[in-house]
C-alpha positions in Angstrom: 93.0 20.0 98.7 95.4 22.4 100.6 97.5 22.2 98.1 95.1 23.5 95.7 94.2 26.2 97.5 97.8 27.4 97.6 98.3 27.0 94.2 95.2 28.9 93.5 95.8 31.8 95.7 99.5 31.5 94.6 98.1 32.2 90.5 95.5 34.8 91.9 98.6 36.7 93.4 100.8 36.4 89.9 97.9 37.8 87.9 97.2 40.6 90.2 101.0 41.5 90.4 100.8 41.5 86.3 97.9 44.4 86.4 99.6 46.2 88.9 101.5 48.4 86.7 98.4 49.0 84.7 96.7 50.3 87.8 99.5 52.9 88.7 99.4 54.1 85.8 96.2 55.6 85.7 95.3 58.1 88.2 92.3 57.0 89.9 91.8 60.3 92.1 89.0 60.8 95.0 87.4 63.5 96.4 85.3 64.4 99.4 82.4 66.4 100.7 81.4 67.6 103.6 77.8 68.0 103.5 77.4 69.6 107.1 79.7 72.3 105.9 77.7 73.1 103.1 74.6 73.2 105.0 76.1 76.0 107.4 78.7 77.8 105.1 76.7 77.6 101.0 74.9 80.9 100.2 72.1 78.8 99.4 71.7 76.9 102.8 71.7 80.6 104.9 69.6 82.1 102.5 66.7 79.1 102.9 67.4 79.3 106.7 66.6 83.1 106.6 63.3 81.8 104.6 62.1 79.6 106.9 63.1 81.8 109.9 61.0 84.7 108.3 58.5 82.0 107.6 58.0 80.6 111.0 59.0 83.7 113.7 55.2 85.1 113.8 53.7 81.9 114.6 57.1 81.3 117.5 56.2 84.6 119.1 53.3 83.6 119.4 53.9 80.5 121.4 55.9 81.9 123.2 53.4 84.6 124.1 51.0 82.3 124.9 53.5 80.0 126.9 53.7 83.2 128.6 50.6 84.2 129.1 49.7 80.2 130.8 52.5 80.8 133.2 50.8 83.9 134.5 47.4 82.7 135.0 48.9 79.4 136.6 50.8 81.4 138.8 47.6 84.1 139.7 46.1 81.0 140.2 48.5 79.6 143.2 48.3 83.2 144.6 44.9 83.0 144.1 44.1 79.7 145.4 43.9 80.3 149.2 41.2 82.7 148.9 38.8 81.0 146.1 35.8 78.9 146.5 36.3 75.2 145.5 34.4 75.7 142.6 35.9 78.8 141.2 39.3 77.3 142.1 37.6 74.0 140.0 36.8 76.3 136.9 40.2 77.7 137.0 42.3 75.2 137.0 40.1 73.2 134.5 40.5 76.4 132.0 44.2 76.7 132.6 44.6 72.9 131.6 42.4 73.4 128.2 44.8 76.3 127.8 47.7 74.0 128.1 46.4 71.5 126.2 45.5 73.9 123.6 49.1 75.5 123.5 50.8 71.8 123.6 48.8 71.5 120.1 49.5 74.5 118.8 53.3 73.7 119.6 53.3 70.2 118.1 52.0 71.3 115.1 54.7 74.4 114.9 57.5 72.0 115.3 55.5 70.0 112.8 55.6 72.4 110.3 58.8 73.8 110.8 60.5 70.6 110.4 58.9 69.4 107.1 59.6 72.9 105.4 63.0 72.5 107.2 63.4 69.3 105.4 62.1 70.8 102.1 64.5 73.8 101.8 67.5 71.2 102.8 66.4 68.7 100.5 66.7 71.7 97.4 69.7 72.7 98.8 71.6 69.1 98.3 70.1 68.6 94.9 72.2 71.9 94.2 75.1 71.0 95.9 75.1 67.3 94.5 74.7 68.8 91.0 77.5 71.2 91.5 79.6 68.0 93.0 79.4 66.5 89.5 80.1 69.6 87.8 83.0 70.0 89.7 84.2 66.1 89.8 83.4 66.0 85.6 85.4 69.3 85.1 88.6 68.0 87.6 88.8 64.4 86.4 87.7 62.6 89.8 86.7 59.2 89.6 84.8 59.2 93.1 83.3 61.8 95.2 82.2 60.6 98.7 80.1 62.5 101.3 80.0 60.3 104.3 82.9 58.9 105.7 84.6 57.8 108.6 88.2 59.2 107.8 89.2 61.6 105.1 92.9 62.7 104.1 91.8 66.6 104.2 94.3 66.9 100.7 91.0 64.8 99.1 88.4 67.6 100.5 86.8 69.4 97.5 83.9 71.2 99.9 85.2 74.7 99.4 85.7 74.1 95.8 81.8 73.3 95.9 81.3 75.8 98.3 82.4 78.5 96.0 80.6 77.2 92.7 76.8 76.9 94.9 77.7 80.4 95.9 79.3 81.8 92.5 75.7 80.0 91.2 73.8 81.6 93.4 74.4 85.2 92.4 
């Protein structure tokens, strides 16, 4: 049985050294994207984070004036406190806490929002990008372009070529 194996292994190793020439000769070249790069450097990818941040800064000041605005009456209130009746100091504090509740809502739905049309504009911008990856692979001969990847000889990183098509498609 061990022998067999040997053997076997042994005829695997003769018919792979016998292709071996045939794989050098044929170029079998890689590339690699960096998608994060493209995100913060592509034309595309600033002008859809411009978008969103035209999109979304109305409804931000406004949190943040509100956030604002609970702060103060919660601190009027601890001033206040001292001197109120029970009651008034009751009616206060259960208005600042529907306020708060109120402007946790408000928040959560913000970041809500912001997030899916954050994921929307992203999501158009790597359908560009990954059609401008095959242009660019199909036009310059590469057999595989990766985007994730634990190690990458930089001399295989095509980003900047891509970088430079999304942008020279953008104009």
């Amino acid at each position: 049985m061990k022998n067999l194996s040997i053997r076997l292994c042994a005829g695997v190793f003769v018919a792979l050294m016998a292709f071996a020439p045939l794989v050098q000769a044929q170029e079998f070249r890689i590339g690699f994207v960096n998608t994060d790069r493209i995100f913060k450097e592509a034309a595309t990818a600033k002008a859809a984070q411009s978008k969103l941040e035209q999109e979304f800064s109305k409804r931000e000041k406004e949190l943040i004036d509100m956030g604002a605005s609970i702060k103060a009456i919660a601190d009027k209130l601890e001033r206040d406190a001292p001197t109120l009746s029970e009651s008034q100091r009751l009616t206060r504090q259960k208005q600042l806490v529907e306020q708060d509740r109120d402007f946790q809502r408000k928040r959560r739905e913000f970041q809500e929002d912001l997030n899916s049309r954050k994921n929307e504009e992203l999501q158009m911008v790597l359908e560009r990008a990954n059609r401008v990856v095959k242009q660019v692979a199909e036009a310059e001969k590469y057999d595989l372009v990766l985007q994730d990847a634990v190690y990458i000889n930089p001399k295989h990183d095509i980003t900047d070529k891509v970088i430079k098509a999304l942008n020279a498609g953008a104009k």
